[in-house]
ZABA-253613 format. One record per atom (N, C-alpha, C): x, y, z; residue in three letters. Coordinates in steps of 0.001 Angstrom, whole numbers, padded with zeros to 6 digits, always signed. Layout:
% ZABA-253613
XYZALA...
***
This chain:
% ZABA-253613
+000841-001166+000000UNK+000000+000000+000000UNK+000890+001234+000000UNK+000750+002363-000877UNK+001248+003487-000757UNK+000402+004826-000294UNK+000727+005459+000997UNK+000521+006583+001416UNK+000796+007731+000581UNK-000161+008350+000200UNK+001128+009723-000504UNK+000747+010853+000485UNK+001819+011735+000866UNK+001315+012880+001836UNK+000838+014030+001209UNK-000386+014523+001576UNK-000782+015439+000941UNK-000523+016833+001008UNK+000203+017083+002823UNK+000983+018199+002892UNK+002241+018149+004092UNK+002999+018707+004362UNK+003819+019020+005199UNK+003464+018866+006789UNK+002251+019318+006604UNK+002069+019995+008244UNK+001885+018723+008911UNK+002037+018548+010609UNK+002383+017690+011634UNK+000654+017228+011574UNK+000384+016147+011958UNK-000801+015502+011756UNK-001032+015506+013414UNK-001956+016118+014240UNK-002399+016240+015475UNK-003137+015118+015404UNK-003327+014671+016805UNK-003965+013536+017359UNK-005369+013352+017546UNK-006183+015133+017228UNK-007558+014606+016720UNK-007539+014475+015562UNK-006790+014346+014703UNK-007314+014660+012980UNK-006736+013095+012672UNK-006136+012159+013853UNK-005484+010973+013658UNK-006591+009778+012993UNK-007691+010290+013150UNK-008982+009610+012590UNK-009426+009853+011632UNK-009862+009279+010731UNK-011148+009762+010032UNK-012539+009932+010182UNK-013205+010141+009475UNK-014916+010331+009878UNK-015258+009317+010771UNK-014912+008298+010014UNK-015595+006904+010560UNK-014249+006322+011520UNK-012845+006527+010987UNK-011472+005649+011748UNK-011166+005016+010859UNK-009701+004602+011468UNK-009232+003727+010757UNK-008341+003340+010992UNK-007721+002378+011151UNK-006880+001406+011930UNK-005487+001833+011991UNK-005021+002607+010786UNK-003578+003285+010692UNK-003049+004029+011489UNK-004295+005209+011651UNK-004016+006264+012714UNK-003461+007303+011468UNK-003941+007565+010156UNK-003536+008786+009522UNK-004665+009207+009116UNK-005066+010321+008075UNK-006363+010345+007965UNK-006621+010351+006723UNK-007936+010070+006818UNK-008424+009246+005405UNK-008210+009643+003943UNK-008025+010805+003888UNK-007447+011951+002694UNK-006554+011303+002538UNK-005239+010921+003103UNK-004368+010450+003395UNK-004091+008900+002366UNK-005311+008190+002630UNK-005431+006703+001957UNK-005437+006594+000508UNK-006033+007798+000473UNK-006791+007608-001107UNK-007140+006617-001530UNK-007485+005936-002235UNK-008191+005360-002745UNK-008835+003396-001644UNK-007675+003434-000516UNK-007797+002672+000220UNK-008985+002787+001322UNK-009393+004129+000993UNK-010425+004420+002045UNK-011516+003640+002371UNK-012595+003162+001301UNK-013241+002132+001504UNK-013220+000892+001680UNK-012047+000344+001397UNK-011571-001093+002009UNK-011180-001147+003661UNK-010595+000352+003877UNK-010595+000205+005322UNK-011442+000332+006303UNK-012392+001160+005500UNK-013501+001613+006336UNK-014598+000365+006713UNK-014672-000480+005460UNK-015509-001700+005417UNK-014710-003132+006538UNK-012829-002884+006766UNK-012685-003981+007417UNK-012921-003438+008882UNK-012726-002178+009319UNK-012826-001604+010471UNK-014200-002299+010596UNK-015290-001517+009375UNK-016911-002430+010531UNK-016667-003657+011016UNK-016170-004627+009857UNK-015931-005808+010359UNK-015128-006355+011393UNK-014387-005316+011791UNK-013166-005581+013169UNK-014466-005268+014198UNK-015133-003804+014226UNK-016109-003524+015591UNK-017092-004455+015976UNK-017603-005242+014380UNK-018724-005938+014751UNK-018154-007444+015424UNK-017073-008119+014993UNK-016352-009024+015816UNK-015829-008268+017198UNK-015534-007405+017652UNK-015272-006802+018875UNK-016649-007010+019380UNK-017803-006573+019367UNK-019344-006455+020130UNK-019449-008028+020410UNK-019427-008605+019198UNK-019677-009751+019521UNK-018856-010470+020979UNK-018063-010532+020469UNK-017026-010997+021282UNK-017120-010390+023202UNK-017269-009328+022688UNK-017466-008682+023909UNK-019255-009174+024859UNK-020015-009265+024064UNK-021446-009427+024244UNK-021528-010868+024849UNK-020405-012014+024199UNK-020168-013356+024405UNK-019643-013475+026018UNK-018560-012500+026194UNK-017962-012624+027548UNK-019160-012065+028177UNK-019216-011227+028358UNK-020928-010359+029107UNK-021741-011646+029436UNK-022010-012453+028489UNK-023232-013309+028624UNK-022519-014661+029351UNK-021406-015243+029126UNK-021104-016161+029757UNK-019604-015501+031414UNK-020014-014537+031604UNK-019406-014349+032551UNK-019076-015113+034102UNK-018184-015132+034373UNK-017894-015850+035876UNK-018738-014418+037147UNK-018910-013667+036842UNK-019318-013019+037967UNK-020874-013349+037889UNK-021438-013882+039058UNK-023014-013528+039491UNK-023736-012961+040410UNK-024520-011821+040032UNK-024497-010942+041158UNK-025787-011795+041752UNK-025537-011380+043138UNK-026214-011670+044366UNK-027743-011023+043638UNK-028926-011692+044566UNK-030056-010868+044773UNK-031009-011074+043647UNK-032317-010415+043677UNK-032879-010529+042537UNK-033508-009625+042107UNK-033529-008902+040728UNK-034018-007612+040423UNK-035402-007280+040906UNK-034886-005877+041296UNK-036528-004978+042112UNK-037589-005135+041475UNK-038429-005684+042265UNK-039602-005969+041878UNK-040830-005037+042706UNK-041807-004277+041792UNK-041857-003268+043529UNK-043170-004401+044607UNK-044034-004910+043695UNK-045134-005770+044069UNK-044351-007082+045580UNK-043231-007835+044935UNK-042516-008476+045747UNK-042193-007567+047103UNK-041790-006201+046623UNK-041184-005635+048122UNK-041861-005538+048463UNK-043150-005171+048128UNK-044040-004451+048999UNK-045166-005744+050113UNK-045064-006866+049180UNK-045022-008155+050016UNK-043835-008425+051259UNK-042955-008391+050670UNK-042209-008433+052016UNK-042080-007714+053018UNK-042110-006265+052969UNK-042029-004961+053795UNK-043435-005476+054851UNK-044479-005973+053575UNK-045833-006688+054651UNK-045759-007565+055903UNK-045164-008134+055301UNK-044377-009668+056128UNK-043016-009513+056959UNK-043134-008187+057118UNK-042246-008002+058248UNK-040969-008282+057805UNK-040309-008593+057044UNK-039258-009824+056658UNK-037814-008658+056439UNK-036808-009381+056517UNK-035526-008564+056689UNK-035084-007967+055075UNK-035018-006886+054620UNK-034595-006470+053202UNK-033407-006079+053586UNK-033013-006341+052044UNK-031741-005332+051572UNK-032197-005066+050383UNK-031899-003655+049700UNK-032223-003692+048627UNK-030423-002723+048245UNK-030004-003440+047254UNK-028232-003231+046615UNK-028341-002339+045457UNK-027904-001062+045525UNK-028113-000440+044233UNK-026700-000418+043827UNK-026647-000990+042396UNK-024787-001556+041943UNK-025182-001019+040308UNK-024463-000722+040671UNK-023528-000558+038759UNK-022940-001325+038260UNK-022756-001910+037292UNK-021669-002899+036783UNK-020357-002465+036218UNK-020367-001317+036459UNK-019181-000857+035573UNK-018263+000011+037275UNK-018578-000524+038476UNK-018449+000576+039399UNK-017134-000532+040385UNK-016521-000107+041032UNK-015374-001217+041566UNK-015744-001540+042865UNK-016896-000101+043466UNK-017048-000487+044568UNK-018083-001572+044722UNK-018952-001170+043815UNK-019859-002446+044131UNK-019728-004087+044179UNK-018000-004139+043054UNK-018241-005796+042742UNK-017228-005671+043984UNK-016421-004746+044950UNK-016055-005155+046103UNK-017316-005802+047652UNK-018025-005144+046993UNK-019293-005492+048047UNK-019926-006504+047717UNK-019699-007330+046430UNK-020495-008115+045939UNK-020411-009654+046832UNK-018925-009912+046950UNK-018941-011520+047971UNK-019258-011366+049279UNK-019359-010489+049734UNK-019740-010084+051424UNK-021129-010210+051162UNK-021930-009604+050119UNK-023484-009389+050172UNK-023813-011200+049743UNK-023344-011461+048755UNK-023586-012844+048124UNK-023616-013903+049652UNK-022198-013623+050474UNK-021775-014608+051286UNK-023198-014679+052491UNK-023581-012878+052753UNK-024604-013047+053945UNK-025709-013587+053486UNK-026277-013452+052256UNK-027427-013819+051295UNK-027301-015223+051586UNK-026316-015908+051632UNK-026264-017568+051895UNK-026239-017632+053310UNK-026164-017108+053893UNK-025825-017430+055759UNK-027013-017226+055963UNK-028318-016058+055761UNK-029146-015574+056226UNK-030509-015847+054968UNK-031131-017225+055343UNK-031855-017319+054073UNK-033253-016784+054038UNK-033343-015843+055754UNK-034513-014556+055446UNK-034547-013405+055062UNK-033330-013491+054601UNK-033411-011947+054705UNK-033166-011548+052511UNK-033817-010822+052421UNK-034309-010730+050908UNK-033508-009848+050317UNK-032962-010009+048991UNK-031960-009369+048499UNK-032525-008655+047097UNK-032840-007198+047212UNK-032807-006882+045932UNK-031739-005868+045033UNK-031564-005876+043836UNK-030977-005379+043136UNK-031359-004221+042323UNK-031127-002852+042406UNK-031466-001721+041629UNK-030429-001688+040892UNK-030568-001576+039559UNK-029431-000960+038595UNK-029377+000600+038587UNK-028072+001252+039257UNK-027917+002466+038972UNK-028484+002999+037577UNK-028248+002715+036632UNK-027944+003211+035300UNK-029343+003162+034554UNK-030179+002556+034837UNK-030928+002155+034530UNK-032893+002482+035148UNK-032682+002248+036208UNK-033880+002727+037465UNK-033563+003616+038289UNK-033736+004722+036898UNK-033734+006006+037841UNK-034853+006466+038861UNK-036265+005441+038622UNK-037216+005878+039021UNK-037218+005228+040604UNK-036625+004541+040619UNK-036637+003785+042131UNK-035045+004648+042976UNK-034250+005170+042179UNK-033125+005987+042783UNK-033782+007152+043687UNK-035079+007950+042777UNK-035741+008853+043228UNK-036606+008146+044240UNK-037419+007151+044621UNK-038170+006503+045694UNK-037533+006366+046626UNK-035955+006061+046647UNK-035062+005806+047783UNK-033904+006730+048162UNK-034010+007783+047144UNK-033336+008859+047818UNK-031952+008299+047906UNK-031535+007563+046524UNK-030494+007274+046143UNK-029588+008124+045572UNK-028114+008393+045805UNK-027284+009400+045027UNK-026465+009196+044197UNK-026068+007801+044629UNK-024598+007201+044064UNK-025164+005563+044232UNK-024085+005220+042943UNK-023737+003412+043294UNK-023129+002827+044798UNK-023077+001644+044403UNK-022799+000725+045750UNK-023858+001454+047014UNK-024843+001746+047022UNK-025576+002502+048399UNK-026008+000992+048719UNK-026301+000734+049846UNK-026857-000662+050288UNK-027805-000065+051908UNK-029274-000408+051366UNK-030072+000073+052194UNK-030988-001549+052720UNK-031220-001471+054258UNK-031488-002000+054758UNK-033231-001446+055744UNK-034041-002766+055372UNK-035204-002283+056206UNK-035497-003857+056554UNK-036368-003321+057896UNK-037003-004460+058793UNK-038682-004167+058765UNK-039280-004906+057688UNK-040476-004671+057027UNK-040490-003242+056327UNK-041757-002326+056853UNK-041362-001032+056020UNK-040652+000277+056689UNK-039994-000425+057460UNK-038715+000549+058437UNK-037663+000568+057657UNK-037096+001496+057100UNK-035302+001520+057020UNK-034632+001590+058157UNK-033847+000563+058780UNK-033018+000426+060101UNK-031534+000585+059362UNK-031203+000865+058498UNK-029513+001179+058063UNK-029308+001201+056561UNK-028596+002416+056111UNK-027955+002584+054652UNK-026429+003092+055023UNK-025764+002599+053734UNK-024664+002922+053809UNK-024111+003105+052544UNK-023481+004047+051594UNK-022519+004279+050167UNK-021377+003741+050238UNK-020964+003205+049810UNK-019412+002703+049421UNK-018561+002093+050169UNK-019997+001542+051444UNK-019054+000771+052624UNK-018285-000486+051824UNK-017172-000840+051885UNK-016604-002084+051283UNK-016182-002701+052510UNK-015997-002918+053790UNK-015854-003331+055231UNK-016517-004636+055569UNK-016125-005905+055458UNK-017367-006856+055450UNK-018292-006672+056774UNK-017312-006672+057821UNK-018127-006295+058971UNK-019085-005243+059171UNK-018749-004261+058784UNK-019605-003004+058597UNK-020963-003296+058068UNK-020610-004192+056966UNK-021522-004705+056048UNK-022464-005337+057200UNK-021775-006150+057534UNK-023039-007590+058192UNK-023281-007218+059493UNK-022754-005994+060119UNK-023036-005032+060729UNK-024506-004428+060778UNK-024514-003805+059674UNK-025559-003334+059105UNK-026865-004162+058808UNK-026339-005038+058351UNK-027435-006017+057984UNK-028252-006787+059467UNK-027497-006829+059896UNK-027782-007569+061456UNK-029020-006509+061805UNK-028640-005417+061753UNK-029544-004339+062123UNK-031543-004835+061919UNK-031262-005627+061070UNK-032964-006345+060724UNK-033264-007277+061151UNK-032580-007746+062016UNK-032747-009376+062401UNK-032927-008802+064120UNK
***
C-alpha cells in the first residue's frame, strides 16, 4: 500500500482519525483510494469486537447476588415483616463488585433476609423513591422501616453489621 502525503504539516492527534477511523491512525485523505476497504474492514473488526465482547458479558464468571426490584414483591415483604436489603450496583463501578462476595456470602448465611438489586444506570425511578445518590448505596429495612444505609461501605463487617440491624 502506498501513502502519498498530501501536505507538510504535523498531523495532530484529533485529525489521527477519520470520519468513521481507521486502523492506521492517519487520515483518510491520506489513503486515497484505500479508504473504503478500510472503512468496510474496520466495521468488520467492531462488529467481531461487540460480539465478542457481548459473548464474555453473557457467559461471565461473575453472578451478582439478589434478585431484580420488583416493587409488588417488596411491597409483600415490607408486609411480612421480613428482613430487606435492597443493593443499588452498577456494573461498571469497583465499589460495588467489592461489596459483591460479602453481600452474596450473607445472602447464603441468612436465608430470610431478601436481596434486591437496583441498577444504577438504569432505574432512575426507584433511585428517586429511595433517595439514592450514588452506586454501591446498600439500604437495609425491617419490614417497612429503614433500620440502616450505607454508600461505598466495602468493610465486610460493617456490612453484616448493618445487615444484622434487621434481624
Amino acid at each position: 500500500m502506498v501513502i502519498r502525503q498530501l501536505s507538510r504539516r504535523p498531523i495532530r492527534p484529533t485529525e489521527s482519525l477519520g470520519p468513521r477511523g481507521n486502523v492506521f491512525g492517519v487520515p483518510s485523505e491520506l489513503l486515497l483510494g484505500y479508504s473504503t476497504e478500510i472503512d468496510r474492514l474496520c466495521f468488520q473488526t467492531s462488529d467481531k469486537a461487540v460480539l465478542i465482547a457481548a459473548a464474555l458479558l453473557a457467559w461471565s464468571p461473575v453472578v451478582w447476588a439478589g434478585q431484580p426490584f420488583d416493587a409488588e414483591a417488596f411491597q409483600s415483604a415490607q408486609t411480612a415483616e421480613k428482613a430487606i436489603l435492597v443493593d443499588v450496583t452498577a456494573s461498571w463501578c469497583p465499589t460495588c463488585r467489592q461489596q459483591r462476595p460479602t453481600v452474596e456470602q450473607i445472602e447464603k448465611e441468612k436465608p430470610d433476609l431478601v436481596v434486591y438489586e437496583v441498577d444504577f444506570d438504569t432505574a432512575k425511578d426507584l433511585l428517586k423513591r429511595f433517595r439514592v445518590q450514588y452506586q454501591s448505596t446498600l439500604i437495609v429495612f425491617r419490614g417497612a422501616k429503614e433500620v440502616a444505609r450505607s454508600t461505598g461501605e466495602t468493610d465486610p463487617a460493617l456490612i453484616r453489621a448493618m445487615i444484622a440491624k434487621a434481624f
